[in-house]
C-alpha positions as CSV (number, residue, x, y, z in Angstrom):
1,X,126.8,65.1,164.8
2,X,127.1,66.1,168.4
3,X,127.7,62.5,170.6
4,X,124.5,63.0,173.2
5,X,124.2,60.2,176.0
6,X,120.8,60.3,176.3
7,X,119.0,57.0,175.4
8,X,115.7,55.5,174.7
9,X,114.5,51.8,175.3
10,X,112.8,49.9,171.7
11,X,109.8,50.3,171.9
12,X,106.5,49.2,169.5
13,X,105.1,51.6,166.9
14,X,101.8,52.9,168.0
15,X,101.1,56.2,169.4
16,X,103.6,58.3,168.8
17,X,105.3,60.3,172.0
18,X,106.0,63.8,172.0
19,X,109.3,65.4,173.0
20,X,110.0,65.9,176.4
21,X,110.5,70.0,177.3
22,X,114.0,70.8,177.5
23,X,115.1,71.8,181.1
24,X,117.5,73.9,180.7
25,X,116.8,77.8,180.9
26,X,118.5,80.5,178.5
27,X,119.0,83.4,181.0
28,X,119.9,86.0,178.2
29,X,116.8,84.9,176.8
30,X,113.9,87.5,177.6
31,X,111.6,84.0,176.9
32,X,113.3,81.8,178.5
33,X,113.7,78.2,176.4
34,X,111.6,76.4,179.0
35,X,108.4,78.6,178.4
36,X,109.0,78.4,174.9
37,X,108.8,74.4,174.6
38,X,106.8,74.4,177.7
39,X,104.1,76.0,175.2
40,X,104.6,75.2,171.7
41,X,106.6,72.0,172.4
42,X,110.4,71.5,171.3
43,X,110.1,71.4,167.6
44,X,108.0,74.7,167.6
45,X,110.3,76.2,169.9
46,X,113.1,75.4,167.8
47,X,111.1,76.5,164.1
48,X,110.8,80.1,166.5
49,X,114.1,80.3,167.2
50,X,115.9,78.7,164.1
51,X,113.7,80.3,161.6
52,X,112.7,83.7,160.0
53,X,109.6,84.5,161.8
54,X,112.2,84.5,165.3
55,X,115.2,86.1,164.0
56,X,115.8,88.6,166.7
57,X,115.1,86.3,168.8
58,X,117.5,83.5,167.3
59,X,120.1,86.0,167.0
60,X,120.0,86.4,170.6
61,X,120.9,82.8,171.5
62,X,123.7,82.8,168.8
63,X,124.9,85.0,171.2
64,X,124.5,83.6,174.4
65,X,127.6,82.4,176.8
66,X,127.0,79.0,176.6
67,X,125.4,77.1,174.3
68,X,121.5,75.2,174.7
69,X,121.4,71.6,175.5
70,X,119.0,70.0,172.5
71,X,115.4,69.2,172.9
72,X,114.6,65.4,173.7
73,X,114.1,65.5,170.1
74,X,117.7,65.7,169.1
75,X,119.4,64.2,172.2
76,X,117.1,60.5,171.9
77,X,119.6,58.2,171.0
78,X,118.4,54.6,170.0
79,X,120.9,51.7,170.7
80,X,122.8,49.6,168.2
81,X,121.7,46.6,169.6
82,X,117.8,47.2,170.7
83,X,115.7,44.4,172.8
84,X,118.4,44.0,175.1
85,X,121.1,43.7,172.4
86,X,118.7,40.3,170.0
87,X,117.2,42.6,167.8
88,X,118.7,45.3,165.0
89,X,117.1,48.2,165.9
90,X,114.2,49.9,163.4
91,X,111.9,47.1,164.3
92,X,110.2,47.7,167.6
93,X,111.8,51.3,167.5
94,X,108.9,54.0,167.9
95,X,108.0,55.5,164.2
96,X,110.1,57.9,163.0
97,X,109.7,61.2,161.1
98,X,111.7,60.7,158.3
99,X,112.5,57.5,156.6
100,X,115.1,56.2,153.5
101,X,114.9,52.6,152.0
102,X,117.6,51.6,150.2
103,X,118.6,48.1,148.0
104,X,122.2,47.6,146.3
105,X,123.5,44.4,144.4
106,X,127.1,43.2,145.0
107,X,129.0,44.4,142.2
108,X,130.3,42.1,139.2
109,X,133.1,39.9,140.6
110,X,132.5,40.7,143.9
111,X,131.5,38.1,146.8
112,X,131.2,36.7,150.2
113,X,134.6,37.7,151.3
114,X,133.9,41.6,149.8
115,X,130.0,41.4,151.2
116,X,132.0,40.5,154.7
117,X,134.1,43.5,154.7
118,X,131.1,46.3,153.1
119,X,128.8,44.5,155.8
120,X,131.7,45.2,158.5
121,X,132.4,48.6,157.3
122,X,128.7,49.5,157.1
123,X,127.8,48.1,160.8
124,X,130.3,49.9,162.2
125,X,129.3,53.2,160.7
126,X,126.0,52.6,161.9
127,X,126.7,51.8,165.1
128,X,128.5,55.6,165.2
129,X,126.1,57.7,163.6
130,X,123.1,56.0,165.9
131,X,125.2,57.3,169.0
132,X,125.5,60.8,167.9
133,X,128.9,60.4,166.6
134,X,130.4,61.5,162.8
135,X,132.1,59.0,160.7
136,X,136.1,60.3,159.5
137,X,135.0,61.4,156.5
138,X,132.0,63.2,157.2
139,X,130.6,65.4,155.1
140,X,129.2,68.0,158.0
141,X,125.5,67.5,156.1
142,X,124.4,66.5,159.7
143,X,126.5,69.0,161.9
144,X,124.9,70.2,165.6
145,X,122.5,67.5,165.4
146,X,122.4,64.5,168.0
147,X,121.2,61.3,167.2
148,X,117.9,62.2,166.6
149,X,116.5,58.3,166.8
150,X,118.3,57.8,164.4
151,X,118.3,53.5,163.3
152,X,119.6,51.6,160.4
153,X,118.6,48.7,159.8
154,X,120.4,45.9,157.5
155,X,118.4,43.0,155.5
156,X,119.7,40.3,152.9
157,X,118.0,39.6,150.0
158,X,117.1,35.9,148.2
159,X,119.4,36.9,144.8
160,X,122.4,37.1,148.1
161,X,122.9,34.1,148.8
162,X,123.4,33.1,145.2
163,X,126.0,35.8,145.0
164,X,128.0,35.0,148.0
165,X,127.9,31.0,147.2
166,X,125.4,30.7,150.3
167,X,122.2,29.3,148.6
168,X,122.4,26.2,150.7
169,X,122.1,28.1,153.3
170,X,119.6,30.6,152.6
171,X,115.9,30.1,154.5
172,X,112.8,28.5,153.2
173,X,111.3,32.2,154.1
174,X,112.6,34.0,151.6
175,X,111.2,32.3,148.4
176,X,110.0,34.7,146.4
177,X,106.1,36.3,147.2
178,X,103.4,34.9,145.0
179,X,101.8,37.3,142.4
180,X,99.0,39.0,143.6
181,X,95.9,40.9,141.4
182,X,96.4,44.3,142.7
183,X,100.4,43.6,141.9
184,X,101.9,46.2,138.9
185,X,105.7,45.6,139.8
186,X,108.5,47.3,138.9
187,X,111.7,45.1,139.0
188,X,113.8,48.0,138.8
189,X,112.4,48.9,141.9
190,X,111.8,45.9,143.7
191,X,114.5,43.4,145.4
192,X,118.2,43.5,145.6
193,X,121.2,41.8,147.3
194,X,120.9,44.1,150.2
195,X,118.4,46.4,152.4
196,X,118.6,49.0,154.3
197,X,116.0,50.6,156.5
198,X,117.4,54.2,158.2
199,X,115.2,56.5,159.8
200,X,115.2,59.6,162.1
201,X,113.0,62.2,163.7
202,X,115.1,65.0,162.2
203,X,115.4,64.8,157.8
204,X,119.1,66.0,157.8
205,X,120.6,63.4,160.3
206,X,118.5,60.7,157.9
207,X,120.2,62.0,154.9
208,X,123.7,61.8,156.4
209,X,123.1,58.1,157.5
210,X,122.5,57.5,153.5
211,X,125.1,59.2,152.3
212,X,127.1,57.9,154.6
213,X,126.5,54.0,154.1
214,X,126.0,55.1,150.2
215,X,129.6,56.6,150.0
216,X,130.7,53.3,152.0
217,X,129.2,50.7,149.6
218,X,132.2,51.8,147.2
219,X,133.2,49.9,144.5
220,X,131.2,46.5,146.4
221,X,127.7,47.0,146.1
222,X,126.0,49.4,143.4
223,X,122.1,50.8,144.3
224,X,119.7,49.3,142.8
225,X,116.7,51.7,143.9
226,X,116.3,54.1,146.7
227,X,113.1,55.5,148.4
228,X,112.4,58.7,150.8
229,X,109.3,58.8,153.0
230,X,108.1,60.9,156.0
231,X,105.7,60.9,158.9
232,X,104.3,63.0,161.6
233,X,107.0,64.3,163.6
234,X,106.3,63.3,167.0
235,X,105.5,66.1,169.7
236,X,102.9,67.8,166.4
237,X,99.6,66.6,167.8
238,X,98.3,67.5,171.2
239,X,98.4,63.9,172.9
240,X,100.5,61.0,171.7
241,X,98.1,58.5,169.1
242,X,98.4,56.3,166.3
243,X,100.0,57.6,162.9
244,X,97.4,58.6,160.2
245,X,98.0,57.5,156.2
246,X,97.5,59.7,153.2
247,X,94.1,58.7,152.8
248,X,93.2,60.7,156.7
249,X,93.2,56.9,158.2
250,X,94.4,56.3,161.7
251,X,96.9,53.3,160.5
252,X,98.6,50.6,162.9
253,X,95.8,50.1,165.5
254,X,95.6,46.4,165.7
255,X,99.6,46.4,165.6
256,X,101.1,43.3,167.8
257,X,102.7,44.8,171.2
258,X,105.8,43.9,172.7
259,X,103.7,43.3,175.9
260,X,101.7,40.5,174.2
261,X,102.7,37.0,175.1
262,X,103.3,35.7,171.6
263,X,105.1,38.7,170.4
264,X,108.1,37.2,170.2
265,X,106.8,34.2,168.5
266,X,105.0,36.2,166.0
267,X,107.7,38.8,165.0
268,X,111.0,37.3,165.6
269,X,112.8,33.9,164.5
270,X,112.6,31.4,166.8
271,X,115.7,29.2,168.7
272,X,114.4,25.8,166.7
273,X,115.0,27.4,163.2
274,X,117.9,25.2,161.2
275,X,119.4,28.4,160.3
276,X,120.8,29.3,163.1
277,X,122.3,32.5,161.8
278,X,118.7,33.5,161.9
279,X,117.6,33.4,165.4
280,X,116.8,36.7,167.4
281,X,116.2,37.8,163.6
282,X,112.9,38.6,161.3
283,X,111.6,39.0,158.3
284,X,111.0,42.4,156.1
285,X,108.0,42.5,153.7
286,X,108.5,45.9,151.7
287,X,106.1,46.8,149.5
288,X,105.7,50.5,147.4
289,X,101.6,51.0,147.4
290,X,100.7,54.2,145.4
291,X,97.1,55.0,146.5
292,X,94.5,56.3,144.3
293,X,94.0,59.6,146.2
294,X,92.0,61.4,144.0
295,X,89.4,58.8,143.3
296,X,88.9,58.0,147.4
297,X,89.0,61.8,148.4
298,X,85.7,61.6,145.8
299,X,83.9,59.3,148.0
300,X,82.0,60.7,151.4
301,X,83.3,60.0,154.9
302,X,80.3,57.3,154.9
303,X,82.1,55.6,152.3
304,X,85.5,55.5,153.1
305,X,84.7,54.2,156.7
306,X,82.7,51.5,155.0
307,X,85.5,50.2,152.9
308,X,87.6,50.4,156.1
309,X,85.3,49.1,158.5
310,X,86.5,52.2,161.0
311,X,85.7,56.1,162.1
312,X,87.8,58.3,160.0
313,X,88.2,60.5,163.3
314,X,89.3,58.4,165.9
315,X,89.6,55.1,164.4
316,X,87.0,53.6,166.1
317,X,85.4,50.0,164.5
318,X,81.9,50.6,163.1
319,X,80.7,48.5,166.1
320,X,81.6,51.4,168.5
321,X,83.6,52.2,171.3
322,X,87.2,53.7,171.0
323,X,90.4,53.2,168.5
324,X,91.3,50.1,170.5
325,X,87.7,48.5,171.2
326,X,87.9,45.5,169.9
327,X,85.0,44.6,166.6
328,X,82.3,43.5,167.1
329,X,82.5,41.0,163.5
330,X,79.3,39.2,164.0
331,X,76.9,43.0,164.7
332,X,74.2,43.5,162.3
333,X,72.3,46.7,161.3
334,X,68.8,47.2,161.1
335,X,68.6,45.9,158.2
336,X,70.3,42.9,159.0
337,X,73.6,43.3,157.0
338,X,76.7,43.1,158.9
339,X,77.6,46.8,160.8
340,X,81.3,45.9,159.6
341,X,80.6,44.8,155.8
342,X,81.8,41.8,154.5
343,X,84.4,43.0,152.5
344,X,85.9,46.0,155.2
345,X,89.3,46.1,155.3
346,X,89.9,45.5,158.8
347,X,87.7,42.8,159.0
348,X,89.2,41.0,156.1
349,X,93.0,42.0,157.8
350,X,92.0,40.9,160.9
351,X,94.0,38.2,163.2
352,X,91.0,36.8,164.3
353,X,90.3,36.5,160.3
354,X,93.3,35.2,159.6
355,X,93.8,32.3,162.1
356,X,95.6,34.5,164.3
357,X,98.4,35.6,161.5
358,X,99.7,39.0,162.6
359,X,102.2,41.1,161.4
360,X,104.1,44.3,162.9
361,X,103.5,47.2,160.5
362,X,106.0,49.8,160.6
363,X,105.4,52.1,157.3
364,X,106.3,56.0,156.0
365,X,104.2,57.6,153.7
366,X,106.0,59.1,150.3
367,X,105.3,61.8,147.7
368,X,107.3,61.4,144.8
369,X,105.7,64.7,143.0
370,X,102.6,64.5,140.2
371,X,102.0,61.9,137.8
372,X,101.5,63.3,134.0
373,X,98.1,63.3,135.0
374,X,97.9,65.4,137.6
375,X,97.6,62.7,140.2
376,X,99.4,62.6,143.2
377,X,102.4,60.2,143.3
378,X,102.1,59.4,146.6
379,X,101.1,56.3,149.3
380,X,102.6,53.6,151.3
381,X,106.3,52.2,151.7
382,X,104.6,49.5,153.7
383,X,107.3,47.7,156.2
384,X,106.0,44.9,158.1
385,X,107.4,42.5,160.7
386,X,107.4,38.5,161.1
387,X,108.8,35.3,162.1
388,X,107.3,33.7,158.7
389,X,106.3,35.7,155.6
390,X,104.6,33.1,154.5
391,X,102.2,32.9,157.2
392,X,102.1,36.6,158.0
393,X,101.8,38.7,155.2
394,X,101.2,35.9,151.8
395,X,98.6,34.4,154.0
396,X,97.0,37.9,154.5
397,X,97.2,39.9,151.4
398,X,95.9,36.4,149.7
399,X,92.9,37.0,151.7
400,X,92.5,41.0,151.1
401,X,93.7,39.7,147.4
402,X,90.3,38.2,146.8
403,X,87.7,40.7,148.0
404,X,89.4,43.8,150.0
405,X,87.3,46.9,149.5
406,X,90.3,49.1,149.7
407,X,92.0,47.2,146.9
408,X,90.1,49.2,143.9
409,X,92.3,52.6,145.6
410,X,95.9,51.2,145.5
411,X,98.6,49.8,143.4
412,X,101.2,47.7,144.2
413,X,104.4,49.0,142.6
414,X,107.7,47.6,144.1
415,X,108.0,44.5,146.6
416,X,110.7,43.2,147.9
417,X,111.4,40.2,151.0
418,X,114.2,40.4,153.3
419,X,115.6,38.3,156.1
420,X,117.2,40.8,158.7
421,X,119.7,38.7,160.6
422,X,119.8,39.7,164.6
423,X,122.3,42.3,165.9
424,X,125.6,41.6,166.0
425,X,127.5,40.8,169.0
426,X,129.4,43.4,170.7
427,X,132.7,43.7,168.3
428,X,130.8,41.9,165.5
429,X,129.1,42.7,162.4
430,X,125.3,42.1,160.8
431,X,125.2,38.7,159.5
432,X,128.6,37.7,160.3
433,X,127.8,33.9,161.6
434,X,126.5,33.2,158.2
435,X,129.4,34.9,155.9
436,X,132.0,33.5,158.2
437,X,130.3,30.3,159.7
């Protein structure tokens, strides 16, 4: 990877921004490179250059004098420590286009003091590949690319803290989730001593990352499941807006903002927490939801919004107005049912449904193939955000648990709870107060 300097505040997921059109001009270029992105915007321009349908013309910048600066896409480097150095990056950080989650147990016989040194070695390596920069070893997978937004992001598991002799220590919030209706778990899949989060807006430079902190985990930690998913790469729409699911649903709308006055209280541990390794920290809900594609692409547009409680197109609640009008929860129709019904999905999600319990969702979609019967293998790795699971996301899905219209269309295969420490201090390593305090 080529180091860039180029940088890019954390920022909430939401509408996604496009790449920025590169400045610099190709002169040997009969197109120049600025009319190119200028009109089919930087990761167009680099599909026509880079692949078949352009081969005269990519041949002709492989010969050029100099070579091209890379798009904004390429060069956007996210830093190690984001929110002004509080927060591991990957939780505020705009959504990416390609995503890996990854959990590993600590090895037989191994414990706090080899957990110490894998966490060392792995923040360190992170801490390179997010700036652009190849680790010694490097296998080349990622070569010519910058940073690419690239984050990893580190989270410790309840089973842990049993493992490194640390269960005194280990917060309330991580007692295991309750069972839930819509719940088929897979334990192989689910859990683990240790999480990682990496993602990227460019699928080789998230690849490398993995391998990378794979290769690195060495005889300490062994993986214990691993998981790909993707979204839309930012700059592929004509205006910046809200990701969309498998199902065609605009997905993150009511999201908490950075700019909100309790978004701090609401995503990130507090200062009065006992565990003070904690603070500046949150807490990762990962669940693997498969949806039921083919029975919901059965059902009309009419009926899909209805189980959402939102336009399909725009996102727009049933009430009216625009993707972020707020619902109207107490309209009625004509015939004097509710315009949002009872059991919508956004209703039922709702903060104002939920004495104000909010979450920060920050998901990829996956497809894992066909199923043996022809169904699509594919859904949600839903990643949300919060000070307290507990009364974030258990208090919520509870509540969708006992009546959500969009519950008949998924399953719930793999779940797993993290506490994701804050970012080290310059020199330092993830978690290090608690393995060494």
């Amino acid at each position: 990877m080529s180091k860039q300097t180029d940088t890019t505040k954390d920022t909430a997921p939401g509408p996604q921004d496009g790449p920025a059109p590169g400045d610099a001009a190709a002169p040997t270029l009969e197109v120049s490179r600025r009319r190119l992105l200028g009109t089919v915007g930087a990761a167009g321009a680099a599909g026509l250059v880079l692949g078949g349908a352009g081969g005269a013309l990519g041949a002709t910048a492989a010969r050029g004098d100099a070579p091209e600066p890379l798009t904004a896409l390429g060069s956007t480097e996210v830093p190690f420590r984001a929110a002004g150095g509080k927060h591991q990056a990957g939780i505020t950080t705009p959504l990416q286009a390609r995503g890996h989650l990854a959990a590993f147990d600590l090895a037989p016989g191994a414990g706090r003091k080899e957990a110490a040194a894998l966490l060392r070695r792995w923040s360190r390596t992170a801490q390179e590949l997010m700036a652009g920069r190849a680790p010694a070893d490097d296998t080349a997978v990622a070569r010519d690319a910058g940073p690419s937004s690239l984050t990893v992001t580190f989270g410790l598991g309840h089973s842990f803290f049993d493992r490194t002799g640390l269960a005194a220590r280990r917060p309330a919030q991580l007692d295991p989730l309750p069972d839930f209706s819509a719940d088929a778990l897979d334990p192989r899949r689910s859990n683990g001593d240790l999480w990682l989060q990496i993602g990227a807006d460019d699928a080789l430079v998230a690849f490398h990352a993995l391998r990378a902190l794979q290769k690195e985990a060495a005889d300490t930690a062994r993986l214990r499941w691993q998981m790909n998913g993707f979204n839309r790469t930012p700059g592929a729409t004509a205006h910046p807006m809200t990701a969309r699911n498998l199902m065609g649903q605009i997905d993150g709308t009511n999201n908490p903002k950075p700019s909100d006055p309790d978004f701090d209280r609401r995503i990130f541990v507090g200062p009065k927490t006992p565990q003070e390794w904690m603070r500046g920290g949150s807490y990762a809900v990962v669940r693997r939801i498969r949806m039921l594609l083919d029975d919901w692409e059965k059902r009309s547009r009419t009926e899909q919004e209805r189980v959402i409680g939102r336009r399909k197109d725009d996102g727009a609640p049933l009430t009216g107005g625009t993707e972020t009008t707020p619902m109207k929860l107490d309209a009625t129709g004509p015939d004097g049912l509710p315009v949002i019904p009872a059991n919508a999905h956004a209703r039922i999600a709702a903060p104002e449904a939920n004495q104000g319990a909010a979450m920060l969702r920050r998901p990829f979609s996956f497809h894992d193939g066909f199923r043996d019967d022809g169904a699509p293998d594919a859904g949600l790795l839903f990643i949300c955000w919060q000070a307290d699971p507990l009364r974030a996301f258990t208090q919520i899905q509870r509540k969708l648990d006992r009546g959500d219209a969009l519950s008949p269309f998924l399953r719930h295969e793999a779940s797993g709870l993290y506490a994701v420490p804050p970012a080290p201090s310059p020199g330092d390593y993830v978690a290090q107060p608690l393995l060494e305090g």
